[in-house]
C-alpha positions in Angstrom: 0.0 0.0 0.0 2.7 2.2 0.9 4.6 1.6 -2.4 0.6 2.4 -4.1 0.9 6.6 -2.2 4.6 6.6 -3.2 3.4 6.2 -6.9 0.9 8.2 -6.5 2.7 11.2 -4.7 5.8 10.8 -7.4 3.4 11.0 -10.6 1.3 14.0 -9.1 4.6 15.8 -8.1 5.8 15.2 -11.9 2.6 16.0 -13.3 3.1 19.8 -11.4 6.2 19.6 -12.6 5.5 19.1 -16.3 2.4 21.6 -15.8 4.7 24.4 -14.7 6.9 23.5 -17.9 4.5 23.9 -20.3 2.9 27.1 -18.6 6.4 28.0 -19.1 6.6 27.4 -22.1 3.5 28.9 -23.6 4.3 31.9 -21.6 7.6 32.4 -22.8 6.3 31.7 -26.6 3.5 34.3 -26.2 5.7 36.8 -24.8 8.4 36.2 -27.9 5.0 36.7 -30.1 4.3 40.0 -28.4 7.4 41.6 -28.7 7.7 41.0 -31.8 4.8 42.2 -33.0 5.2 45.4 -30.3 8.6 46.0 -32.5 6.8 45.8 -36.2 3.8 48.1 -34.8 6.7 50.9 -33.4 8.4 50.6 -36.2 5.3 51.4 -38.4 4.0 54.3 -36.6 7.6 55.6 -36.1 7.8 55.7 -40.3 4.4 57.0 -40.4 2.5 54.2 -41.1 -0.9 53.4 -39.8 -1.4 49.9 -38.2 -4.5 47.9 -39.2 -4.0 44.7 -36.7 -2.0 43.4 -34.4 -2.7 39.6 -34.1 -0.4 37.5 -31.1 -1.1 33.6 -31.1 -3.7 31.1 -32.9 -6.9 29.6 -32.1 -9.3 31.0 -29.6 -9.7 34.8 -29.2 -8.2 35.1 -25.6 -8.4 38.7 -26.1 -9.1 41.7 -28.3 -9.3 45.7 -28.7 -9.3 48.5 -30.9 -6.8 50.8 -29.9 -7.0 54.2 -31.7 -7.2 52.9 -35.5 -5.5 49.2 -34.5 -6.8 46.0 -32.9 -4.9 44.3 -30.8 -6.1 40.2 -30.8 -4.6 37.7 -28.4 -5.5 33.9 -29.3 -4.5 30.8 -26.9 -2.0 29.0 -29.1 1.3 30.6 -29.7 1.3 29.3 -33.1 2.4 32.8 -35.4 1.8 36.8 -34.9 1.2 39.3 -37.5 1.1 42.8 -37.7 -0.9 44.2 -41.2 -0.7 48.0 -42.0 -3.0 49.9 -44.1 -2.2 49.6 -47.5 -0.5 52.9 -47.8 -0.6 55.4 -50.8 3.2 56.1 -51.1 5.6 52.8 -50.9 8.7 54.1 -49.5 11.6 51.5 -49.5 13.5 52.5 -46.1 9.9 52.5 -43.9 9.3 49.1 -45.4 12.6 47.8 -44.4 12.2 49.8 -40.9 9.2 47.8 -40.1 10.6 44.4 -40.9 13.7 44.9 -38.9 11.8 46.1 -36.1 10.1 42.8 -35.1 13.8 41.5 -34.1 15.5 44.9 -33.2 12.0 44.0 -29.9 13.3 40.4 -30.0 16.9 41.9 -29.2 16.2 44.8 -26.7 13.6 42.0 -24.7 17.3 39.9 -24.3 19.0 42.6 -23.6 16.3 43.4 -20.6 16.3 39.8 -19.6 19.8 39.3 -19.0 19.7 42.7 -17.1 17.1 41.3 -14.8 19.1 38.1 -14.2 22.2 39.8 -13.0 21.6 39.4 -9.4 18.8 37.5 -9.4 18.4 34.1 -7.6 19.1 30.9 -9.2 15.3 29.8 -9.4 14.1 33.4 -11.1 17.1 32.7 -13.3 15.9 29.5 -14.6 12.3 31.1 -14.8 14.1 33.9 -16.9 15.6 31.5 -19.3 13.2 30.1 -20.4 11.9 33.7 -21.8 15.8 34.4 -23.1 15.0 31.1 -24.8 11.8 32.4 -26.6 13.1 35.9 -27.4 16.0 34.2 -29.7 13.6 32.0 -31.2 11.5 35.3 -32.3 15.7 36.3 -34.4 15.1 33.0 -36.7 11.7 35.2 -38.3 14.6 37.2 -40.2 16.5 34.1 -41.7 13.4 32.4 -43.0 12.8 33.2 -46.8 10.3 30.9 -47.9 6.4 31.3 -47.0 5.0 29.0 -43.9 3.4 25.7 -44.9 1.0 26.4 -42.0 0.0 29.9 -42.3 0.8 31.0 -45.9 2.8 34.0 -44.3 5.8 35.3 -46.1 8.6 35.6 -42.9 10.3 38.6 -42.0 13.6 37.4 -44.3 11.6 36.5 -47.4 9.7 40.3 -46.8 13.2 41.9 -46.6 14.3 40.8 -49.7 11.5 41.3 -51.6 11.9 44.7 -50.4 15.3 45.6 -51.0 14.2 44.8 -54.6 11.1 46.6 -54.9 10.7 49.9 -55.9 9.3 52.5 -54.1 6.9 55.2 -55.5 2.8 55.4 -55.4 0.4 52.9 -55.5 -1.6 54.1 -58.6 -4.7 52.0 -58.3 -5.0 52.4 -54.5 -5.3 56.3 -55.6 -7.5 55.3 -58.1 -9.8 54.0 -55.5 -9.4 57.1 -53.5 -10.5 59.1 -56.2 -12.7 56.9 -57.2 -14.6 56.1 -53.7 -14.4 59.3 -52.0 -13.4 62.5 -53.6 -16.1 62.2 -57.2 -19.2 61.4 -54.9 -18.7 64.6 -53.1 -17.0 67.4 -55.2 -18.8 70.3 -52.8 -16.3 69.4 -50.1 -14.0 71.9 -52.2 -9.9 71.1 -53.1 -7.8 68.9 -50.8 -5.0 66.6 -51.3 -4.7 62.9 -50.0 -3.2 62.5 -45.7 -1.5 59.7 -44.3 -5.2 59.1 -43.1 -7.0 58.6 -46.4 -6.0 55.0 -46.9 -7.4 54.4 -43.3 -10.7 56.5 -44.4 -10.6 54.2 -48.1 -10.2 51.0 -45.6 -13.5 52.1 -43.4 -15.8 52.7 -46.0 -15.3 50.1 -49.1 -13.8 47.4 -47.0 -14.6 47.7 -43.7 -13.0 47.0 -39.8 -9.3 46.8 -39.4 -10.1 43.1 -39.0 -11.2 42.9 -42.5 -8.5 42.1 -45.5 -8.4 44.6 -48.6 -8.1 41.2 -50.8 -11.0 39.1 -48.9 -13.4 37.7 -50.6 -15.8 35.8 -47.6 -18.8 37.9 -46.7 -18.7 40.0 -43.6 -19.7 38.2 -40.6 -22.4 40.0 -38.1 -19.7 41.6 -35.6 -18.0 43.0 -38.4 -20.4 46.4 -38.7 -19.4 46.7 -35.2 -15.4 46.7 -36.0 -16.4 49.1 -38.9 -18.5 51.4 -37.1 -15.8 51.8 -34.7 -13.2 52.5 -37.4 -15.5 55.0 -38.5 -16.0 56.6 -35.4 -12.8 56.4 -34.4 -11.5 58.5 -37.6 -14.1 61.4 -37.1 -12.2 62.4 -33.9 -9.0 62.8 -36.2 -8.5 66.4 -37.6 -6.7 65.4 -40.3 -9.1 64.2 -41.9 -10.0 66.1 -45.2 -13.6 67.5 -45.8 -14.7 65.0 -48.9 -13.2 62.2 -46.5 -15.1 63.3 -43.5 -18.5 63.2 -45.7 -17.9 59.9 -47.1 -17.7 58.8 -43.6 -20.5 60.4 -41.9 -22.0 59.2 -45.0 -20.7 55.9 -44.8 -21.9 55.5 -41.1 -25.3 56.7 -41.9 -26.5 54.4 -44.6 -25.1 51.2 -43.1 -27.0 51.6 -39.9 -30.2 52.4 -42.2 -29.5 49.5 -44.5 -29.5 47.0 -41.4 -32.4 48.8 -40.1 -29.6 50.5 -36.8 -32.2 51.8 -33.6 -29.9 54.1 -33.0 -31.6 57.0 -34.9 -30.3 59.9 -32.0 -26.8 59.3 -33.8 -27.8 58.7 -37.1 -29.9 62.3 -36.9 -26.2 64.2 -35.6 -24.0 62.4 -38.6 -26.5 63.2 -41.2 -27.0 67.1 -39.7 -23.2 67.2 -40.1 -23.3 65.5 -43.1 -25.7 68.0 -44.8 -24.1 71.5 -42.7 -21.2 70.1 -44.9 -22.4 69.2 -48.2 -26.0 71.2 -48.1 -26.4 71.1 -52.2 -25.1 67.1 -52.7 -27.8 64.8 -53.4 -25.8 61.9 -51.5 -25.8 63.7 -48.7 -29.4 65.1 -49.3 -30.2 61.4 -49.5 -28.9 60.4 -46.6 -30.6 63.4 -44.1 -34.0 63.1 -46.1 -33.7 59.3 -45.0 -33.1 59.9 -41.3 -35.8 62.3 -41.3 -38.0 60.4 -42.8 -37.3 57.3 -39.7 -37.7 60.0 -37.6 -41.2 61.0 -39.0 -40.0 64.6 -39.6 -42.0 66.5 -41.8 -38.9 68.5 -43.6 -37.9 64.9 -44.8 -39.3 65.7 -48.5 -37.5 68.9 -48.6 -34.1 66.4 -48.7 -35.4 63.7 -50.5 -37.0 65.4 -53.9 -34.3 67.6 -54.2 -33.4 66.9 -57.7 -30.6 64.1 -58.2 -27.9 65.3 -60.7 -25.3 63.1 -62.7 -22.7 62.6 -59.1 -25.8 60.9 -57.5 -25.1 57.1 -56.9 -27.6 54.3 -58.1 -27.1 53.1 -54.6 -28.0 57.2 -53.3 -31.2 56.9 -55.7 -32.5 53.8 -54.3 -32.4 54.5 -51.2 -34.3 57.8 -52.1 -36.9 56.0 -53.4 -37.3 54.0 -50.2 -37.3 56.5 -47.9 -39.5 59.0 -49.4 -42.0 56.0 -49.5 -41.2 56.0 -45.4 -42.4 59.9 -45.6 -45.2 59.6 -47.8 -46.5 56.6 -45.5 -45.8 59.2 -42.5 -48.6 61.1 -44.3 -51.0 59.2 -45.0 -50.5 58.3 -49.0 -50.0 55.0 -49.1 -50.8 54.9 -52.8 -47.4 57.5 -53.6 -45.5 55.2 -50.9 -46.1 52.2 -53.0 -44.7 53.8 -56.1 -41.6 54.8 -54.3 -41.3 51.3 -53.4 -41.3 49.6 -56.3 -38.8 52.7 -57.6 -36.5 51.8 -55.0 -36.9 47.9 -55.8 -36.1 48.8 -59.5 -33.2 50.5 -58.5 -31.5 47.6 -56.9 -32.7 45.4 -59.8 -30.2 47.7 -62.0 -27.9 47.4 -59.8 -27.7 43.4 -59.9 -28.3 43.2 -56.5 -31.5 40.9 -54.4 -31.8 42.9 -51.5 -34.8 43.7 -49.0 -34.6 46.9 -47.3 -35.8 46.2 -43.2 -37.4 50.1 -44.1 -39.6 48.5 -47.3 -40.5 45.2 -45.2 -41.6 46.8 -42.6 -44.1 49.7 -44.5 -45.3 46.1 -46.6 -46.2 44.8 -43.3 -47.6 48.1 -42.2 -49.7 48.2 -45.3 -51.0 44.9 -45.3 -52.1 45.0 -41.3 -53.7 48.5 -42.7 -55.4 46.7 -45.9 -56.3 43.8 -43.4 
């Protein structure tokens, strides 16, 4: 029996044992991870560069916020780390190479640190200690990788580095393209401006989404994603740099993606789309937009904004929701037989468009009408 506790007591006492070592471990992995990461994300904002995430670990979300215009995410497994920037307007070559060095320049400084704290320390925080001097040099090998990781797809900070040595820098013509494109031709009344280090950011919040969100995805957004985005939004409109057109594409932006998923929150949506219109007060988007939240808020100056006559900068996706809206106001009012026109407007428009789409606004005056007709 006695030889039965002995056992019992020696495989309990090396099950701690191992327990503690792989607590170890992981601790010492994550804390590689996070350094790492720390050093690409200093790096970037040192060199100007806005940081889009900031991803330590794989698996389970431990952990995650939005700091400024960045999340941060922590998983459980200490499987790879990543740090994504915005895609920026002007590729410069030495920012580039300043931000893949700086992942193991951390790695470095964390050693230096380490071996600091173990001078004078006893032998059994020195043994804890190693184990993170252990992980910090494992975080130098990211430089002398080349090839991309079987398990992640990454390309590694060495492969990164030469590929930029041998890139050239200079603009990236399509992303301005896109700027042009997406932000400045919808709203020419917000007068001449030129492009900020912030108008790849304010490009990234309204055609693609929250920092979470890749420029090249192709998967739908999932339902916490118009939270990540609204905060990205949010979060630029406290930034003065931002330029007038890119401060009424987001307003904009905000304010007809709470409408389209049929957003409660109409004491907000009526201060963006005031702003919005104080801004722009002769645009038709914007018009659009103000008309609409009037209309949800069963304002009677909503027809003032929405017939306002639509010239050639108004967007298909503007006119539709015109249409819809109005319908809201002419319901407001008692003429159900205008509404329906508007309606089936507003359902032609997305028809053009190519896109099968139910407003919650239109099912909700179809239900209203047929409990009425009832």
């Amino acid at each position: 029996m006695d030889a039965i506790f002995a056992a019992l007591q020696w495989l309990a006492t090396a099950g701690l044992l191992a327990c503690g070592v792989a607590l170890l471990v992981w601790a010492s992995l994550h804390a590689m991870l996070a350094a790492h990461e720390a050093g690409h994300a200093a790096a970037a904002w040192l060199t100007g560069y806005p940081v889009r995430l900031v991803e330590v670990g794989s698996g389970y979300v431990l952990f995650q916020a939005v700091v400024g215009l960045t999340l941060i995410r922590w998983r459980l497994l200490p499987g790879r780390g990543a740090t994504f920037l915005y895609r920026p307007f002007l590729l410069r070559r030495r920012a580039r190479i300043a931000f893949l060095i700086g992942g193991c320049a951390a790695n470095v400084l964390a050693i230096v640190g380490l071996f600091v704290a173990m001078d004078g320390a006893s032998e059994q925080v020195r043994g804890y200690l190693l184990f993170f001097v252990v992980g910090q040099f494992l975080g130098l090998f990211e430089l002398l990788s080349v090839r991309p990781s079987r398990l992640t797809g990454l390309t590694p900070d060495g492969g990164a580095l030469l590929a930029a040595f041998r890139a050239r820098p200079g603009w990236d013509r399509a992303l301005i393209r896109d700027y042009f494109a997406g932000i400045r031709r919808g709203y020419r009344g917000a007068g001449p401006e030129r492009a900020t280090r912030l108008s790849a950011v304010a490009l990234h919040a309204v055609h693609v989404g929250g920092p979470d969100r890749d420029p090249d995805a192709t998967e739908p957004q999932e339902p916490g994603d118009r939270y990540l985005s609204r905060g990205l939004h949010a979060a630029l409109l406290r930034r003065r740099a931002l330029t007038p057109a890119e401060r009424a594409t987001l307003l904009d932006s905000l304010v007809t993606g709470d409408l389209l998923v049929g957003s409660g929150d109409l004491a907000n949506l009526d201060q963006w789309s005031a702003e919005l219109v104080a801004l722009l007060p002769e645009n038709p988007n914007a018009n659009a937009s103000r008309g609409a939240v009037l209309a949800m808020l069963g304002r009677p100056e909503a027809r003032r904004h929405l017939e306002m006559e639509f010239g050639p900068e108004a967007t298909p996706f503007a006119c539709s929701l015109r249409h819809a809206f109005l319908a809201r106001a002419l319901l407001n009012e008692g003429n159900v037989g205008a509404a329906r026109e508007e309606i089936e407007r507003s359902k032609g428009r997305w028809a053009e468009m190519g896109i099968r789409l139910t407003l919650p606004v239109i099912a909700a005056m179809e239900e209203e009408m047929a409990e009425e007709g009832a």
